[in-house]
N, C-alpha and C positions, 0 to 999 in steps of 0.2 A: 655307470659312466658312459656318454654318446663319446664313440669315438669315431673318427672317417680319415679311413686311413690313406688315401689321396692326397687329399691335402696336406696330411704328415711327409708323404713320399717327396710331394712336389715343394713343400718348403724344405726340406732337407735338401734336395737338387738343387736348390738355389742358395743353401749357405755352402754346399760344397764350391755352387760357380763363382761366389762371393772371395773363397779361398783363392781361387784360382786365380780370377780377375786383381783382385790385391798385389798378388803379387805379378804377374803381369805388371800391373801400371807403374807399380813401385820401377821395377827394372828398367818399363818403359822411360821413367822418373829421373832415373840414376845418367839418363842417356843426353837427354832431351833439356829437362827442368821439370819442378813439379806443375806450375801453372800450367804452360807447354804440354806437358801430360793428361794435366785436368781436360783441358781446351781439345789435342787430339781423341780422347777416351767419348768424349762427350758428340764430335763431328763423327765420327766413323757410329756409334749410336743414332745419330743422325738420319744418316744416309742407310743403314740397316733400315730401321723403321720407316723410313719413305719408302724404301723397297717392299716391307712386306704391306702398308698399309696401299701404297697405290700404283706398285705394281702388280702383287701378287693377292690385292685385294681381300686383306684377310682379319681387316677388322671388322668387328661386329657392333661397333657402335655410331655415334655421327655425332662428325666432328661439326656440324652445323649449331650444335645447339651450346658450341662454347662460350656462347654471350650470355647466357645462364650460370656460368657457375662463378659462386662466389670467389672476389678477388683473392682469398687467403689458400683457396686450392692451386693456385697457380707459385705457391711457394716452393711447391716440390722440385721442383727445375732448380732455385737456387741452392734448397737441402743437397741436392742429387750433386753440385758441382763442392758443396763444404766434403760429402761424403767421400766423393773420388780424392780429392786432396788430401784428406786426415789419413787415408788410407796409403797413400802415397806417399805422404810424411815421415807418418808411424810404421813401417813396416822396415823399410830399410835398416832405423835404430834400434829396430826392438823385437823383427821375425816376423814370419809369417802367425804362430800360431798364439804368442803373447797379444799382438795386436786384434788378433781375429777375435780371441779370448773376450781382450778390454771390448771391443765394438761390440760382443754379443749382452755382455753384461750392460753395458749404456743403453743398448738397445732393449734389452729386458726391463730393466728399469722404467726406461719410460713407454712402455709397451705396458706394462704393467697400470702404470696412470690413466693412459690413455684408456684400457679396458675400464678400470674404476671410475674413472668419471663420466663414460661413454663420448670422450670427445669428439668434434663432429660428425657427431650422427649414428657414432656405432655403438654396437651393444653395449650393454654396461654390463661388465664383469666384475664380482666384488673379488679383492684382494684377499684371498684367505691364509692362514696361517703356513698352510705349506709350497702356497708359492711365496711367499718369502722366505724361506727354507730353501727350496729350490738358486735363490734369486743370492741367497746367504753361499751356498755351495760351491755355486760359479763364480763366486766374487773370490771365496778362496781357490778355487781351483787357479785363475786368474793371477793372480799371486803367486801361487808356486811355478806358475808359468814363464812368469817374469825376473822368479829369484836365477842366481846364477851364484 
């Protein structure tokens, strides 16, 4: 089995920010409204990344050659504003770690498709018998999360 364990490190770092940021917005949410949250979450994102892309110049790509890419890559900006919302929604009624739970499962799920069919552009990974095991597992765990 090819394992690299960086990239393990560094997506785990980012479901733990994931946790944080959740709830964050949610609170944020509870304050403000959830749109209002969405809409703040998304400016201040903003304004970070104009910081580090042109002031602190720390991209490594160019942005010149955005008239290349195809129009359904630009869908990500409206996923990005469904995700902060759902998140915002769900977390106030149902926790921090039920909700986290449900998103990682959905997320898996179609994570899962995506590798299987190698949707746009990427590897194709076949879906083997034990990650759906895995995918079986979380769904229950997911469940006892939410039971009360």
């Amino acid at each position: 089995m090819h394992f690299k364990l960086l990239p393990i490190i560094i997506a785990a770092a980012a479901g733990m920010t994931m946790a944080f940021q959740g709830a964050i917005n949610a609170a944020l949410g509870k304050i403000i409204g959830l749109l209002e949250a969405t809409f703040i979450v998304h400016l201040v994102g903003l304004v970070f990344v104009v910081i580090l892309l042109f002031v602190l110049q720390l991209g490594g790509g160019s942005l010149l050659k955005v008239g290349q890419v195809p129009w359904y890559l630009f869908l990500g900006g409206i996923l990005g504003v469904a995700i902060v919302y759902g998140v915002v929604r769900s977390i106030p009624e149902i926790g921090v770690a039920p909700a986290t739970t449900a998103i990682l499962v959905g997320q898996i799920l179609t994570a899962a498709v995506i590798d299987h069919t190698g949707l746009f552009g990427l590897k194709q990974i076949s879906f083997a018998w034990y990650r759906a095991a895995g995918v079986f597992l979380m769904a229950g765990g997911a469940f006892l999360l939410l039971k009360k």
